[in-house]
C-alpha positions as CSV (number, residue, x, y, z in Angstrom):
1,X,108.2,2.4,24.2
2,X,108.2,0.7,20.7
3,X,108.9,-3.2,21.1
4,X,111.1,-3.9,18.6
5,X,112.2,-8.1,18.8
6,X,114.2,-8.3,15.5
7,X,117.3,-6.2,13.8
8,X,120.1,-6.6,11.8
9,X,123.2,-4.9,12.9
10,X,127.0,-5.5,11.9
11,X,130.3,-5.7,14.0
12,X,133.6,-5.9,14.0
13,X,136.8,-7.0,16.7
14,X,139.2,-4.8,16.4
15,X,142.7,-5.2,14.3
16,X,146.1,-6.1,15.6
17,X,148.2,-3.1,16.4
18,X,151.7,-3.1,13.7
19,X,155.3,-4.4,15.4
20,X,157.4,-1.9,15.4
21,X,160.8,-1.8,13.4
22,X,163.2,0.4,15.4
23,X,166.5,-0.2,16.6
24,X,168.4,0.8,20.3
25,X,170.0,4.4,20.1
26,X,171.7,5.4,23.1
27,X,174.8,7.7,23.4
28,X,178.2,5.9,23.1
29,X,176.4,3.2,21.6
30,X,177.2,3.0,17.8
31,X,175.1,0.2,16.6
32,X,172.2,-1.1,19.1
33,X,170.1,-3.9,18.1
34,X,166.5,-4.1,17.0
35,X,164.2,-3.5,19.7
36,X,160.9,-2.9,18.1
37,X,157.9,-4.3,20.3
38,X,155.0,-5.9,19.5
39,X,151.9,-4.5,18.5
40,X,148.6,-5.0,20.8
41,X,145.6,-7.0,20.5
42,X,142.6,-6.0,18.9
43,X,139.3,-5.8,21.1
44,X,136.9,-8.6,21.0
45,X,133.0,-8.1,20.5
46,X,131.2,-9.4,23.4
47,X,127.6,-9.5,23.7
48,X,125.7,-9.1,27.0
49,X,122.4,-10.0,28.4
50,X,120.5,-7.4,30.3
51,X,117.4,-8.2,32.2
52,X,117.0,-4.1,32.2
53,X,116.4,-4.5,28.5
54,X,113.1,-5.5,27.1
55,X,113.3,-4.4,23.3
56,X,116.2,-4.1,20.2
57,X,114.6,-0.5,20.0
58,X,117.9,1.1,20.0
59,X,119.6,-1.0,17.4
60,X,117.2,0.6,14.8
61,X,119.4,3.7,15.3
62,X,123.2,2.3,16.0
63,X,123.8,-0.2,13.5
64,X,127.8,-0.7,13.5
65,X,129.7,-1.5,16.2
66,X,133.2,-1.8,15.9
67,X,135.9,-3.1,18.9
68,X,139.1,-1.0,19.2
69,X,141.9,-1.8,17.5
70,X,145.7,-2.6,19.1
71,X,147.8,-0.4,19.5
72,X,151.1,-0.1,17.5
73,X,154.4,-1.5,19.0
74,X,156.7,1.0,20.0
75,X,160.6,1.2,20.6
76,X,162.4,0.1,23.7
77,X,160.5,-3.3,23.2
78,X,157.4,-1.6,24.4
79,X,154.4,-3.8,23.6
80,X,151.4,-1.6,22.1
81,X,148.2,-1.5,24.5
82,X,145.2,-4.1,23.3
83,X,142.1,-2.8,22.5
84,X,139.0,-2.1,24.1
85,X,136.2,-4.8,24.1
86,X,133.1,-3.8,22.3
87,X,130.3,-4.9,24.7
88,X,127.2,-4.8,23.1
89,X,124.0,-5.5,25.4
90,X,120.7,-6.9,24.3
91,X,118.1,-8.3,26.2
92,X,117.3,-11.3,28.3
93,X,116.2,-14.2,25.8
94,X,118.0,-12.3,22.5
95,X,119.6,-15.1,19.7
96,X,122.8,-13.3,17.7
97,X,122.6,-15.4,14.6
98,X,125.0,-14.8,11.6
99,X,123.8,-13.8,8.4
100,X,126.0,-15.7,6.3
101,X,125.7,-19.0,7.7
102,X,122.8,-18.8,9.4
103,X,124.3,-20.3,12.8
104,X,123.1,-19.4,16.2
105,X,126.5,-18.1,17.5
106,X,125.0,-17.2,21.0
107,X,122.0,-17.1,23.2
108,X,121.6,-14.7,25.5
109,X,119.1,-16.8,28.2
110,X,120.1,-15.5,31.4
111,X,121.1,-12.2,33.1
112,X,124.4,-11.2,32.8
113,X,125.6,-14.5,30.5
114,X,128.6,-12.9,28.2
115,X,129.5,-14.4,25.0
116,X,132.5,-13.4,23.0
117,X,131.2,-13.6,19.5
118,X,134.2,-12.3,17.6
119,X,137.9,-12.0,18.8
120,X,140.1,-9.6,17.7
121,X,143.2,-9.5,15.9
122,X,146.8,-10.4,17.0
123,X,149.1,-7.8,17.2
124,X,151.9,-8.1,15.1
125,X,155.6,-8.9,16.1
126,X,158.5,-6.3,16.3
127,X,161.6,-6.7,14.4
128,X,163.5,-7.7,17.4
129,X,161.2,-10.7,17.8
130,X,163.0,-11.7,13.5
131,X,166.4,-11.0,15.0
132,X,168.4,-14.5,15.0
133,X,172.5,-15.4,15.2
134,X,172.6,-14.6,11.3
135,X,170.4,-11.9,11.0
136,X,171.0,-9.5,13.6
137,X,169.1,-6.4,12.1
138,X,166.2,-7.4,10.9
139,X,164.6,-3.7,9.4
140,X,161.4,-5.4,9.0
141,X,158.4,-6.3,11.1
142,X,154.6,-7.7,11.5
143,X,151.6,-5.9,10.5
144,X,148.6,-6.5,13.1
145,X,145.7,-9.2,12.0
146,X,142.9,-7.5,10.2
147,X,139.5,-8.5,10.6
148,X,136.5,-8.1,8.7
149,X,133.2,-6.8,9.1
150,X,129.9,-9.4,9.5
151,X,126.4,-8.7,9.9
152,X,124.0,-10.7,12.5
153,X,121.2,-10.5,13.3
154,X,119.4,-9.9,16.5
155,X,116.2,-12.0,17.4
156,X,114.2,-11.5,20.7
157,X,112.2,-14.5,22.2
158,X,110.4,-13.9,25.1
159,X,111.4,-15.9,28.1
160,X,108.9,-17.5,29.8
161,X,107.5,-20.6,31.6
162,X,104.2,-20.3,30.6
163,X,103.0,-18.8,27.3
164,X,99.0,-17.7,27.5
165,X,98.4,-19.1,23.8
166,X,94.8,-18.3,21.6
167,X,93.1,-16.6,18.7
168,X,92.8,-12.9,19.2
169,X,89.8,-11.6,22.0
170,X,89.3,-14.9,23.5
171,X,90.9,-13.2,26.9
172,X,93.9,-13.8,27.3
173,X,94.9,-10.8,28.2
174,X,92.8,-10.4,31.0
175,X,93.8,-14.2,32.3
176,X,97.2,-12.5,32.8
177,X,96.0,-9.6,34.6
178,X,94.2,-11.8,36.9
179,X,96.8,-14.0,37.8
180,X,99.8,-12.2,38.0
181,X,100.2,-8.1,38.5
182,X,101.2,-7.5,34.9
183,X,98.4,-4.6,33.7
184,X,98.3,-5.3,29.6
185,X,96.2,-3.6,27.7
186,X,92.5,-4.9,27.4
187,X,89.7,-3.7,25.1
188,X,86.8,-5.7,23.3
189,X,88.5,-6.0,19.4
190,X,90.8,-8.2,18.0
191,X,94.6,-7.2,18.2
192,X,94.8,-5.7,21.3
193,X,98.1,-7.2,22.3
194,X,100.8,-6.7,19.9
195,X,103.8,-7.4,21.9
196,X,104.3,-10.2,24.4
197,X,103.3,-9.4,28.1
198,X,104.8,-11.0,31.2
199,X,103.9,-11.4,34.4
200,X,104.8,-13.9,37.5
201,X,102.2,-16.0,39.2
202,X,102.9,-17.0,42.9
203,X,100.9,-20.0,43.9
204,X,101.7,-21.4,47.2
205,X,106.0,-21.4,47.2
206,X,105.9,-21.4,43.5
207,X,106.3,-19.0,41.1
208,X,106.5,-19.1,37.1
209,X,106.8,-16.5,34.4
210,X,103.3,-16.1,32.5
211,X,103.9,-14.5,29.0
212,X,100.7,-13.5,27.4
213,X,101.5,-13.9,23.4
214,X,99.6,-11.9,21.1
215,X,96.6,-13.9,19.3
216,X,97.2,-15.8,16.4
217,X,95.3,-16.4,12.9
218,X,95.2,-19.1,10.7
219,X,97.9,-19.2,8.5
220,X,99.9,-17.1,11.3
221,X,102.6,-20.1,10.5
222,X,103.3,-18.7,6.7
223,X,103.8,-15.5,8.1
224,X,100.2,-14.3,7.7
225,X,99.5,-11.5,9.5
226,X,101.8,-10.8,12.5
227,X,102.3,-14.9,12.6
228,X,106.3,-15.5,12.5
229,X,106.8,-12.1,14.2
230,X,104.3,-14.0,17.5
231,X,105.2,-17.6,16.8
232,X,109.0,-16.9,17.8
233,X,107.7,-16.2,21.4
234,X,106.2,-19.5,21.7
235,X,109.9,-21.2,21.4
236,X,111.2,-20.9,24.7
237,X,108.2,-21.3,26.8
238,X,108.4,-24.7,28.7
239,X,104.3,-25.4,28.9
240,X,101.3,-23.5,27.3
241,X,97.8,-22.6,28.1
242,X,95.9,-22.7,25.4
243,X,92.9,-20.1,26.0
244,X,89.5,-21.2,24.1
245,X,85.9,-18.9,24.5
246,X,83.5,-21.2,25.1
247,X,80.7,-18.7,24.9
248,X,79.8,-19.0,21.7
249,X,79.3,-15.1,21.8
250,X,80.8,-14.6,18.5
251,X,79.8,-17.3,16.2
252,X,83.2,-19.3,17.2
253,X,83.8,-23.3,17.7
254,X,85.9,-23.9,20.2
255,X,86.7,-27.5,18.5
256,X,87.9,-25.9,15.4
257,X,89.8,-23.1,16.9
258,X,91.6,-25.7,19.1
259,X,92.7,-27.6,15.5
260,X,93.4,-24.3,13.8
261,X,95.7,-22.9,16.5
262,X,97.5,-26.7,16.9
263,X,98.2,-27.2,13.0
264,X,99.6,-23.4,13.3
265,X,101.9,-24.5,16.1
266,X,102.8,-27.6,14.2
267,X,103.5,-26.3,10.6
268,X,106.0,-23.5,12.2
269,X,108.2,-25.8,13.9
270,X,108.1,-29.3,15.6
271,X,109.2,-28.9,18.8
272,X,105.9,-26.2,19.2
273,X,104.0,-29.1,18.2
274,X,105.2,-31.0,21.4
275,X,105.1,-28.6,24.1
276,X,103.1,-29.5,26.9
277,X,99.9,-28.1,27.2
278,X,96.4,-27.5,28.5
279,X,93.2,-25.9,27.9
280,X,91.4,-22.9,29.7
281,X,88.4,-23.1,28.3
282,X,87.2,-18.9,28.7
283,X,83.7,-16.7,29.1
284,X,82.1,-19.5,30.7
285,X,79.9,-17.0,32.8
286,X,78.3,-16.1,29.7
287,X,77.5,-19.5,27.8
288,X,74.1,-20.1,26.9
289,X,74.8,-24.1,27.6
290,X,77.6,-26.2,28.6
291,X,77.4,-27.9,24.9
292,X,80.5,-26.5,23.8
293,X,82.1,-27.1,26.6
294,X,81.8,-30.9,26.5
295,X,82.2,-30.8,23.1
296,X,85.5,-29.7,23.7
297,X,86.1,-31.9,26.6
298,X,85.6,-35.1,24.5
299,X,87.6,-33.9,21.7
300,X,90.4,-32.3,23.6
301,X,93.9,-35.0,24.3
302,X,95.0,-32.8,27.0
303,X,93.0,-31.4,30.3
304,X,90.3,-28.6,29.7
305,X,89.8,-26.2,32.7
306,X,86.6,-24.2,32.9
307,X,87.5,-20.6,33.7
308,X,85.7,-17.2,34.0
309,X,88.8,-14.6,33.8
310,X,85.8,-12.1,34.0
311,X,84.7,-13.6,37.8
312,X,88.1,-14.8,38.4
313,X,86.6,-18.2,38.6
314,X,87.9,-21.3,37.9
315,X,91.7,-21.1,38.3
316,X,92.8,-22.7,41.2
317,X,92.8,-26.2,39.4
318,X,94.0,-24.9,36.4
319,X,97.1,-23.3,38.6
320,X,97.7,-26.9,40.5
321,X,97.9,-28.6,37.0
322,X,100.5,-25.8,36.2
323,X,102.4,-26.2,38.8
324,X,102.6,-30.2,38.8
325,X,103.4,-29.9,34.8
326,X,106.3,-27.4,35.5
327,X,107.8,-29.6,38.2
328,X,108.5,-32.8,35.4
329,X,109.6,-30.5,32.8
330,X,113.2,-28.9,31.9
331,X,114.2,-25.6,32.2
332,X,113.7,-23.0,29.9
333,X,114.6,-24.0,26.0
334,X,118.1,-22.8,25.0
335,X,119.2,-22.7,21.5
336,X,122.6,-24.7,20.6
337,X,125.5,-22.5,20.1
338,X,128.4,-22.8,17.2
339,X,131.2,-20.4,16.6
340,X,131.3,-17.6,14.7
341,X,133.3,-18.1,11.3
342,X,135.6,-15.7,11.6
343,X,137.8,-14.2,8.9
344,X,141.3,-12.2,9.5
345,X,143.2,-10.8,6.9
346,X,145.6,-13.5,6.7
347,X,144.3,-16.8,5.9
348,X,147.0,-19.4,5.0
349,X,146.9,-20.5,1.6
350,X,147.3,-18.8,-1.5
351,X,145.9,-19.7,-5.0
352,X,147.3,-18.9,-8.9
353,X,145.8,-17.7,-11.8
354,X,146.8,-17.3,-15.1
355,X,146.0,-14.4,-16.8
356,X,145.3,-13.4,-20.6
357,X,148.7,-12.3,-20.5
358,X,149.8,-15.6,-19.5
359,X,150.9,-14.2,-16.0
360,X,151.0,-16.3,-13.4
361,X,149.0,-14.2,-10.8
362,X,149.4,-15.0,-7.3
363,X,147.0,-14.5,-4.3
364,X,145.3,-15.6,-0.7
365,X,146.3,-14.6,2.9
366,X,149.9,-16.4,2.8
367,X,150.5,-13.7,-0.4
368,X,149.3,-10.7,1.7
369,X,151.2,-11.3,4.7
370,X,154.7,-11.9,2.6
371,X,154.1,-8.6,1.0
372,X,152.8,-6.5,3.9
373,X,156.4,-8.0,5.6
374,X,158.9,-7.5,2.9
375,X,160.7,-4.5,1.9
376,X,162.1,-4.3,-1.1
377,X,164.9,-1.9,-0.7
378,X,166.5,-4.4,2.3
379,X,168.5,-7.1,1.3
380,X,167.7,-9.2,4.2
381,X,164.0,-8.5,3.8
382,X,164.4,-9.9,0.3
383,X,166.4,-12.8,0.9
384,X,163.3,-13.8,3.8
385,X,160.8,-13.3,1.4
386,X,162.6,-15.9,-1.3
387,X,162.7,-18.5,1.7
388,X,159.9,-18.0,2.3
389,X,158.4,-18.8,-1.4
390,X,160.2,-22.0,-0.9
391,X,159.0,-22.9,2.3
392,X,155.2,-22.8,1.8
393,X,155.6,-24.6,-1.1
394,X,155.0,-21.9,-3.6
395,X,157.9,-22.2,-6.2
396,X,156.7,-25.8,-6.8
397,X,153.2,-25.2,-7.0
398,X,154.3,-22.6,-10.0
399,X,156.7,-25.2,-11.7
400,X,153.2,-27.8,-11.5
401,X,150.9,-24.9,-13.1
402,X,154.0,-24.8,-15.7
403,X,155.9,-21.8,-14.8
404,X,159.4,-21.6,-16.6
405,X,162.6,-19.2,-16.9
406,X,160.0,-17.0,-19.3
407,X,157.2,-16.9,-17.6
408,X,155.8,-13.6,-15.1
409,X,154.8,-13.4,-11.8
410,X,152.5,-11.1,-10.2
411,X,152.3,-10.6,-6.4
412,X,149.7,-7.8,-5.6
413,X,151.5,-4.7,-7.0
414,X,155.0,-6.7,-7.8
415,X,156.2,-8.8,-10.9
416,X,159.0,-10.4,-11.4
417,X,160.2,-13.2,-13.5
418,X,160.2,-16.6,-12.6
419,X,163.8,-17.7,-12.2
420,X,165.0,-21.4,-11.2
């Protein structure tokens, strides 16, 4: 299967289902009042971990989701049905981040956490729900909440309590298969691993999640090479072993690939810089002296563990120090959450323009809703929608932008002249 840690995808909640606008008819019953019923709920989008799920694979090919909307109201005060939720599940460890503003609106850390991202719309209100002492056949009634569309985007870090960290071919790979029952692929050149393996240790009555993450370069942390797309899988993990040949079989310093690897960490993001660590110092059944190993040793700030992943030699110390880290340390990193900005159709407020013309153009959520409500061939309709220009403040904020008896309004598709 294709691992596949980051997508773009876009969703939607679903809109409001429309109040209805009927009226009681019934045999002997001349004139029965409004009994339109509300219209139902849109369906939210909620987002699911699954610890079945190990890539975003299948968001390359299903890029909209979309929650169902309300249903309408009907007569007889029956409320329309609400939507259905869209559930949309993405793997253990997955951050939903918005697009626009860049916030982390959920993270996905455990399995089965559920996180509404987006809420749908409300359903709109019947005409009976408009019917008072004075205005006791309303023919009018409330459109559903629309929502809008947003794109997010989808980003898999690995969850893990232990992340295997090192240039490429110093062994890392093989340190996993030996201490856990993962089987990652191993071979003799440099970027082998290209996706993140795991595997679970059991040492005494503890266990811990190993992730082997594929081998950095220098510069990995300005996105050279595959560096931003490994560097992400670092975030979570709570300690790391930092895997250094000591051989000397391939020309390397173990002292400079320590540095190189630590200024990588540090330049992509702090907190990397201060995860806990230690060293596993690699191929020590094939150094020609120990000189690079005490080089290392002295120059090293944190504890350096000879191992042999080829003898399976070495490990038992190095495990104990793992285990006595873990125990001081908190659990696995989650990301801070904030809430969606969400936009419906509707937004109070309006604003005005003034045109070429010199009309005085009106618009915002406050105008949408008045004219999605009003009906211009009912007098009562009419006489609601002139309150309510009143009301929110809208004839005075005309008068202050200098409208007079001889001046033109424009309302969406309406215009009308400005009358005191």
């Amino acid at each position: 299967m294709q691992f596949v840690d980051k997508v773009k995808i876009f969703i939607k909640a679903g809109d409001g289902g429309d109040g209805a606008a009927s009226f009681h008819r019934e045999k002997y019953v001349m004139r029965g009042g409004p009994d339109g019923g509300d219209g139902g709920k849109g369906g939210n989008v909620v987002f699911v971990a699954d610890k079945d799920m190990n890539t975003l694979l299948d968001f390359r090919f299903m890029r909209h989701y979309r929650a169902e909307r309300g249903e309408n109201g009907r007569a007889k005060m029956s409320r329309g049905k609400d939507g259905k939720d869209m559930i949309i599940k993405v793997p253990v460890g997955t951050l939903v981040r918005d697009i626009e503003t860049s916030r982390i609106v959920a993270d996905m850390t455990h399995q089965g956490k559920q996180k509404v991202v987006l809420h749908g719309g409300k359903g709109g209100k019947g005409n009976a729900r408009f019917a008072t002492p004075t205005r006791q056949a309303p023919k009018f009634s409330q459109p559903g909440q629309k929502t809008f569309e947003h794109e997010v985007e989808l980003e898999l870090k690995t969850i893990a309590d232990v992340g295997l960290l090192g240039l490429p071919n110093v062994g890392k790979s093989t340190i996993l298969s030996v201490l856990t029952s993962a089987k990652p692929k191993i071979a003799n050149y440099h970027f082998t691993t290209l996706t993140p393996n795991l595997g679970v240790v059991k040492r005494y009555d503890s266990t811990f999640v190993l992730a082997d993450i594929p081998g950095l370069i220098e510069g990995a942390a300005d996105g050279a090479g595959l560096g931003h797309d490994f560097l992400r899988h670092v975030e979570r993990t709570r300690m790391l072993i930092h895997v250094i040949d000591v051989s000397g079989c391939e020309g390397r310093d173990p002292v400079e690939d320590l540095d190189r690897i630590n200024k990588e960490l540090e330049k992509y993001s702090e907190r990397l810089a201060h995860i806990p660590q230690i060293i596993a110092a690699n191929k020590t059944d094939i150094m020609f002296d120990d000189e690079n190993l005490k080089r290392l040793q002295e120059h090293a700030k944190v504890p350096v563990f000879p191992v042999s992943a080829a003898t399976v030699s070495g490990f038992d110390k190095l495990l104990d120090e793992v285990i006595k880290t873990l125990s001081t340390l908190p659990k696995t990193f989650e990301f801070d959450e904030e809430d969606m900005i969400e936009s419906h159709k509707y937004v109070p407020g309006f604003e005005i323009e003034i045109d070429e013309e010199g009309v005085f153009v009106l618009t915002g959520g406050s105008i949408e809703y008045l004219l999605d409500t009003t009906y211009a061939e009912d007098d009562e309709s009419m006489r609601r929608f002139q309150q309510f220009l009143i009301k929110e403040g809208i004839i005075d904020a005309l008068r202050e932008k200098g409208a007079n008896e001889e001046s033109t309004v424009r309302m969406g598709d309406w215009e009308f002249d400005f009358i005191e």
